[in-house]
C-alpha positions in Angstrom: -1.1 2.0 -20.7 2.3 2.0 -19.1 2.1 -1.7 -18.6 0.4 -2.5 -22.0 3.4 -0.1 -23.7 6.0 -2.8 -21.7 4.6 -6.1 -22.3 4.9 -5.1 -26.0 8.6 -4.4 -24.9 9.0 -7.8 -22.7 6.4 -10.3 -24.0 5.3 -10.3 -20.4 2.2 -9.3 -18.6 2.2 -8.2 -14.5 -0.4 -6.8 -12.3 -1.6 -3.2 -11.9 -2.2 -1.5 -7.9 -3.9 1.3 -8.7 -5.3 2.3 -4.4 -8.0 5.3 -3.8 -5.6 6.0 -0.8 -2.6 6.2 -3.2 -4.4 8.8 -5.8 -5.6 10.6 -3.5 -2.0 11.5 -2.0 -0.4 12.1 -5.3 -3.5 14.4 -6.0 -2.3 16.3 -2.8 -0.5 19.1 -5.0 0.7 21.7 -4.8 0.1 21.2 -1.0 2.1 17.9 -0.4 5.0 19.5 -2.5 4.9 22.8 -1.4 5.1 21.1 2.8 8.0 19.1 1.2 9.9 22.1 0.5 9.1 24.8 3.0 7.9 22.8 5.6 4.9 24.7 6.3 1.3 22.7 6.7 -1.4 24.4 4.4 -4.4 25.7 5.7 -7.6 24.0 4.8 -10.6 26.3 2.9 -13.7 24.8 3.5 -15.7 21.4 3.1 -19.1 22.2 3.8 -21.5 20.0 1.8 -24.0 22.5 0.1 -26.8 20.3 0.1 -26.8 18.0 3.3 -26.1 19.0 6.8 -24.1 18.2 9.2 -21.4 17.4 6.3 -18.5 19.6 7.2 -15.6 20.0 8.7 -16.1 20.2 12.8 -14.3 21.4 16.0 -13.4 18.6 18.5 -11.2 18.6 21.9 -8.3 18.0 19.6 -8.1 18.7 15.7 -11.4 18.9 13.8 -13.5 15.8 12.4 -15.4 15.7 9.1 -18.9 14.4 9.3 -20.5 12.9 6.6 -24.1 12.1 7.7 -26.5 11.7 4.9 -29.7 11.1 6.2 -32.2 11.3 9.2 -31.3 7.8 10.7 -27.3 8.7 11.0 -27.8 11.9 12.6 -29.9 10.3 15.2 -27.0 7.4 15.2 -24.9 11.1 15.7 -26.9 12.6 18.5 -26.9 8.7 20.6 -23.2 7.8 20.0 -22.8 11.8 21.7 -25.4 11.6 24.5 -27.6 13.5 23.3 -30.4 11.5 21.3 -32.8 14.3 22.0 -30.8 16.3 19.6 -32.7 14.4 16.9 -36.0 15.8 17.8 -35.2 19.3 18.1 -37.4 20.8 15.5 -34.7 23.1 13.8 -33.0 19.5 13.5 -36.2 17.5 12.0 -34.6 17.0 8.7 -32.2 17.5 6.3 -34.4 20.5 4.8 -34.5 21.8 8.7 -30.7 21.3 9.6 -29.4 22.9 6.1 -31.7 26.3 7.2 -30.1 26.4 10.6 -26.6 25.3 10.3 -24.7 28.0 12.7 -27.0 26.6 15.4 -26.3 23.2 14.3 -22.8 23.6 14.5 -22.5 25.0 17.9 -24.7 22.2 18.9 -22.6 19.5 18.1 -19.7 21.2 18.7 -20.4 22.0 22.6 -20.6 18.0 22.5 -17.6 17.1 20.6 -15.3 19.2 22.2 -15.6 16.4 24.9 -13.7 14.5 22.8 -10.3 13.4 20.5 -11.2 13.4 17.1 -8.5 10.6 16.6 -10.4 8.4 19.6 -13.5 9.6 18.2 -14.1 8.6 14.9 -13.5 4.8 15.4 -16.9 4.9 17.8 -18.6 6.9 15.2 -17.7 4.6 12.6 -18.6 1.8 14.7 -22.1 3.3 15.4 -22.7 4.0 11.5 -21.5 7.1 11.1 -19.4 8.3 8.7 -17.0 10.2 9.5 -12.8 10.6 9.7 -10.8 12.7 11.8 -9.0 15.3 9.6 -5.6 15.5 9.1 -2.9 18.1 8.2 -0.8 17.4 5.4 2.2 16.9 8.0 0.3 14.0 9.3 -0.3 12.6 5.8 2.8 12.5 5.4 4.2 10.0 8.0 1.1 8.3 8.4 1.1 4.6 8.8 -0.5 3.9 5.6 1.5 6.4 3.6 4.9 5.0 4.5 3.1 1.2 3.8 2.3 1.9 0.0 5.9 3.9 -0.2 3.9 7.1 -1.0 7.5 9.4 0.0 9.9 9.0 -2.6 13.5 10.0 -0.6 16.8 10.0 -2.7 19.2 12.1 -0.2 17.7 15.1 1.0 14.6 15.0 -1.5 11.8 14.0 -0.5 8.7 13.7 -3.3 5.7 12.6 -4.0 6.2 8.8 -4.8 4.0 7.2 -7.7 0.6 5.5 -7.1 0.9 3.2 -9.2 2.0 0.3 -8.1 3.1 -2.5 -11.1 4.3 -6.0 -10.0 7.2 -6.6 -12.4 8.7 -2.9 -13.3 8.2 -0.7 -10.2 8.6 3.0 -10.9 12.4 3.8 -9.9 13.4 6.8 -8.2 17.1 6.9 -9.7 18.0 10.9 -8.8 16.2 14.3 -7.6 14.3 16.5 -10.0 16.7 18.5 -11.6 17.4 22.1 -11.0 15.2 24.8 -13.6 17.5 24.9 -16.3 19.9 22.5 -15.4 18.8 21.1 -18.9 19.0 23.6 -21.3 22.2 23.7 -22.7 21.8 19.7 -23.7 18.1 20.3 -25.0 19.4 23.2 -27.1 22.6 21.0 -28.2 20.4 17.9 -29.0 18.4 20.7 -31.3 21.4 21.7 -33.5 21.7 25.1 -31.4 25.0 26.7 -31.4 26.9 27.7 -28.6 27.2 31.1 -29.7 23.2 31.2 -30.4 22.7 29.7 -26.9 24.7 32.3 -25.3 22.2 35.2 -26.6 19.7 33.1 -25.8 20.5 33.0 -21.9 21.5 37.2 -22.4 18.3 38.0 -23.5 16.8 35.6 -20.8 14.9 33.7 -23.5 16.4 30.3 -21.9 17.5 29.8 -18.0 20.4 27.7 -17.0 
């Protein structure tokens, strides 16, 4: 809509970047805001897949990995890539049906195997294997990834630092021209621009009706 609402502007069309990647760091909120302004990394509160098992969140030797395994043939891909195929044939791990009704023992399974490893180092075998899978990653790490500083996801003007937009248009690129302002560093011109008195204004910010 944005670049429909220009070309009526400019007479000129452009092309529209709209990444998964990109949404789903600007859907991040509050937590990527709230790490930009207190520094503090939110704690995750569960991912466990209520249907399918293992599809959860998992401890390695260093930070967790999610594993998304969908069906009979990649756990067995699981249990080989982790040296231990005859995880596969335990009977409490027959199928999905079987590994949903013992999940506390399926998680200490695999996780008294991938403690052996780096989630990081990990999940590039898994992946490789057909497995799906991705290491997880705290919002700090999000936040100076690779990727994340490619698509210019960190808007920075001074000491702000935002959320940039994910959307990405080829001709009129969203600006980032000053910081968010203060609350109610506003009011006075929005109540001016609406035929307010000063005086009126003034009892208005006594009674705490408006903040500036």
């Amino acid at each position: 809509m944005m670049a429909l609402q220009e070309r009526h502007h400019s007479g000129s069309g452009q092309s529209l970047d709209v990444s998964l990647y990109d949404c789903g760091v600007s859907v991040l909120h509050p937590h990527l805001a709230n790490y930009f302004a207190n520094g503090k990394v939110p704690a995750r509160s569960g991912n466990a897949h209520p249907n399918i098992a293992p599809y959860d969140t998992y401890a390695t030797g260093a930070d967790p990995i999610f594993l998304a395994v969908g069906n009979n043939g990649q756990f067995a891909k699981l249990c080989e890539a982790l040296g231990a195929p005859e995880l596969a044939h335990d009977p409490r791990f027959a199928d999905n049906s079987c590994r949903c009704a013992h999940r506390p023992e399926l998680k200490r399974a695999l996780e008294s195997l991938l403690v052996r490893h780096r989630a990081a180092e990990l999940a590039p075998q898994l992946i490789g294997a057909g497995v799906p899978c991705g290491p997880v990653q705290d919002v700090a790490a999000v936040a100076d990834h690779p990727h994340t500083r490619h698509r210019e996801l960190v808007a920075e003007i001074g000491d702000y630092r935002g959320t940039a937009s994910p959307i990405k248009l080829s001709r009129t690129p969203a600006t980032y021209r000053k910081p968010p302002p203060a609350l109610g560093a506003d009011s006075r011109a929005v109540l001016s621009s609406l035929g307010i008195d000063d005086t009126t204004q003034q009892k208005l910010i006594a009674a705490g009706v408006v903040k500036v």
